[in-house]
C-alpha positions in Angstrom: -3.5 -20.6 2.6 -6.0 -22.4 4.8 -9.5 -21.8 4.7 -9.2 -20.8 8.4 -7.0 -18.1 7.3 -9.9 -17.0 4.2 -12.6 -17.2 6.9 -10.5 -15.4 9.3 -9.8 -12.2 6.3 -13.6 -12.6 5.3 -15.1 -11.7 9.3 -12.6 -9.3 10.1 -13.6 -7.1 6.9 -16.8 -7.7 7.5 -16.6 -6.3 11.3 -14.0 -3.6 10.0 -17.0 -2.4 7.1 -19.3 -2.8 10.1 -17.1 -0.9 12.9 -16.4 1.8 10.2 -20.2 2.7 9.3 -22.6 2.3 12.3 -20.2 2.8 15.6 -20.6 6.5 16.4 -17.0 8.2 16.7 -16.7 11.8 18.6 -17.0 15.0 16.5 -13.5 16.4 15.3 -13.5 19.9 14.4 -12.6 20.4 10.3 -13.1 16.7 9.7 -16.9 15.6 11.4 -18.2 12.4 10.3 -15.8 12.3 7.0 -13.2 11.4 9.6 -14.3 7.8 8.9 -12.1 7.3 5.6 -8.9 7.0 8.1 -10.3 3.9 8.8 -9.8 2.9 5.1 -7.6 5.3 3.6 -4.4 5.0 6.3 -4.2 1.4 6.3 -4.4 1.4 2.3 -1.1 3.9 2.5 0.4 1.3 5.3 -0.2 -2.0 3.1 1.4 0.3 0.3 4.4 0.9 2.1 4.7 -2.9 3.3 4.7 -4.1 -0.3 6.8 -1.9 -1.8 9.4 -2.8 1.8 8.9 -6.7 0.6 9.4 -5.7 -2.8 12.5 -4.2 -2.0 13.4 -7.2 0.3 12.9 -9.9 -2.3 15.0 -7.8 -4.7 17.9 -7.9 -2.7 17.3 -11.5 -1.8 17.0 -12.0 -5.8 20.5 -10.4 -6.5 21.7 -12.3 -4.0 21.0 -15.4 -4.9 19.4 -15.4 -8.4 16.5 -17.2 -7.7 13.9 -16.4 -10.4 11.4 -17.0 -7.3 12.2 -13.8 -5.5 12.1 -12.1 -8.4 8.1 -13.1 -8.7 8.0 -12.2 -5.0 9.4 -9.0 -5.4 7.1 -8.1 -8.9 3.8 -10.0 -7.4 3.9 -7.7 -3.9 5.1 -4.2 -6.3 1.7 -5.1 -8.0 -0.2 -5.0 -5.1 1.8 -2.0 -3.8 0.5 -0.5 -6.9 -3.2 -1.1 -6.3 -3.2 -0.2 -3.1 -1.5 2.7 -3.7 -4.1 3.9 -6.4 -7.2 2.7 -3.9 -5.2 5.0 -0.9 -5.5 8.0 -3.7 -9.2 7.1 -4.8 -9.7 7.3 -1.0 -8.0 10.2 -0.2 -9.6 12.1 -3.1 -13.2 11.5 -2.5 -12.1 12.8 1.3 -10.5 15.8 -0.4 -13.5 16.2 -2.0 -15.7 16.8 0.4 -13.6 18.7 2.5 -12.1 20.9 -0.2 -14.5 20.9 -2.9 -12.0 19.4 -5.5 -11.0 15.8 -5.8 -7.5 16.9 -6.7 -5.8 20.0 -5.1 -2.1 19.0 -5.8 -1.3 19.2 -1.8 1.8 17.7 -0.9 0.6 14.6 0.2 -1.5 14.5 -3.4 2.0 15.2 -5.0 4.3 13.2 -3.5 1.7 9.9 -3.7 1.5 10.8 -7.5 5.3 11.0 -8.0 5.4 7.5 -6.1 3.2 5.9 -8.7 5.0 7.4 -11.5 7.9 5.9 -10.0 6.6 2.1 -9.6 4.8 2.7 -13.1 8.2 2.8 -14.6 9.2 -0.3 -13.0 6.7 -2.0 -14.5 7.2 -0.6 -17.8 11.0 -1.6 -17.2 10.2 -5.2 -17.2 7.9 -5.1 -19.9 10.5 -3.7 -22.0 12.9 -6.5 -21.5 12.1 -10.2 -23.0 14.9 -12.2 -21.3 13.5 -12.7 -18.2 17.6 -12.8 -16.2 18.2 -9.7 -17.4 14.4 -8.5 -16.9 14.8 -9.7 -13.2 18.4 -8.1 -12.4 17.8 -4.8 -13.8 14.1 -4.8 -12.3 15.7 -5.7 -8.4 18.0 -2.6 -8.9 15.3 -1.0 -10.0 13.1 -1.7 -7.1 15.6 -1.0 -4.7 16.3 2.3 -5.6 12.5 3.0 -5.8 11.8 1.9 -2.4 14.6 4.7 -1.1 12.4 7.2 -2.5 9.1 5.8 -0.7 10.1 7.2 3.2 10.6 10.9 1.7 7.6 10.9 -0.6 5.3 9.1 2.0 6.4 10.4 5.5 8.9 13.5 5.1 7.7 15.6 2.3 4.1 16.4 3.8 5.7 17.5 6.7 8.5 19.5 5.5 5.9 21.7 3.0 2.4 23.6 4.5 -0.5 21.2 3.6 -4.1 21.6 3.9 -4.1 17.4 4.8 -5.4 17.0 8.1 -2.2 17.0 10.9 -2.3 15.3 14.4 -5.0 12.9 14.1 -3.3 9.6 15.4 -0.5 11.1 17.1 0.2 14.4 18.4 3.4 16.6 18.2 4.3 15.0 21.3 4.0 11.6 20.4 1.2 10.7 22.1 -2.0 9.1 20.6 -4.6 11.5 19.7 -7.7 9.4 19.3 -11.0 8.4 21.1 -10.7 5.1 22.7 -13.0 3.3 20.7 -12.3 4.8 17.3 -8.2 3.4 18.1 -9.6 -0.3 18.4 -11.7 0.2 15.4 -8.8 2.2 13.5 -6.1 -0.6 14.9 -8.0 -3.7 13.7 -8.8 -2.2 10.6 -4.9 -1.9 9.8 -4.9 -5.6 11.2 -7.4 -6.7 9.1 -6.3 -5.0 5.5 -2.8 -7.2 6.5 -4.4 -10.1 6.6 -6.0 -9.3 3.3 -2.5 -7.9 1.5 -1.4 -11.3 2.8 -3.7 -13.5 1.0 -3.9 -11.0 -1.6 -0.2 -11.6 -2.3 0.0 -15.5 -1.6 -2.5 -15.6 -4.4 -0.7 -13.2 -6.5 2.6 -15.7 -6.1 1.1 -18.7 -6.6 -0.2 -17.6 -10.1 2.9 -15.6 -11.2 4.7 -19.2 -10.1 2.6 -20.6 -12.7 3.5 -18.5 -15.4 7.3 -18.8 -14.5 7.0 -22.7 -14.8 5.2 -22.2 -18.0 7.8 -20.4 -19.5 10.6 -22.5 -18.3 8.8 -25.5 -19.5 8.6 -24.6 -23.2 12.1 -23.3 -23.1 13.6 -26.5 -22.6 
């Protein structure tokens, strides 16, 4: 990527840190001034979903096609699904902790994220467990399409089908309608915008150097 893109990630993360910690936002009963992590801890769960979507895409795309390529796609933006899945839980814990005394209550929304990693961690111990990397890559693609049917029940229907002490109605209502101050929807909307334009870079990185090692081992098995 360009350096217009870098420079463009680095000021809107630096506005987003900024928006997040000095632009007063209106009092919301239960939640007060904590209600600042959504600014951080939704758009973490968002980029989670949107990895594990591509990783899901580039699975399919893999089995398709067999390209060796998608399969680094489809590991390289798991990975990051991963990490931003574990920095959505760090998040959501230090809210829970403030708000519930404990920084882990095993709330559905606790439980179901938890499930989810133990999911993806399988994945990953699935490829480590295989050495030839065809084989590694086909039974990892099934893999990762399977897992990624379980991400819209875990992530989206579970917490509302079971009572949870998590917060309810803070974006959007029952109705459908946006439930937020004016102000504190541009700061919450460009932060999502912004952590996309990191996962983006953070994934064309991740690429690039898994295309590295690919070449590497295709190299010195000719």
């Amino acid at each position: 990527m360009n350096n217009f893109y870098k420079i463009t990630v680095f000021l809107s993360i630096t506005l987003v840190l900024i928006g997040t910690t000095i632009i007063p936002i209106p009092f919301i009963p239960g939640l007060g001034d904590k209600a600042r992590i959504i600014y951080l801890h939704v758009p973490m769960s968002w980029i989670a979903v949107l990895s594990f979507l591509l990783s899901m895409i580039y699975s399919v795309k893999y089995l398709r096609k067999r390209d060796l390529v998608d399969d680094v796609k489809a590991v390289s933006a798991a990975e990051v699904g991963f990490l931003f899945t574990i920095l959505a839980t760090i998040t959501g814990s230090l809210w829970a902790k403030f708000n519930w005394g404990s920084f882990w209550n095993w709330d559905p929304r606790e439980t179901s994220i938890f499930i989810l990693m133990l999911i993806y961690g399988a994945y990953f111990s699935l490829r480590s467990a295989i050495e030839n990397h065809d084989q590694k890559a086909k039974l990892a693609s099934v893999y990762a399409i399977i897992a990624f049917v379980t991400v819209p029940f875990f992530i989206f229907i579970m917490p509302r089908i079971v009572e949870s002490l998590h917060p309810a109605d803070t974006i959007v209502n029952t109705q459908g309608k946006i439930n937020m101050n004016p102000v504190m929807l541009t700061i919450f909307l460009f932060s999502l915008f912004s952590f996309t334009l990191v996962f983006f870079w953070v994934l064309n990185v991740k690429i690039r150097i898994e295309k590295l090692k690919l070449n590497r081992i295709q190299k010195n098995n000719i």
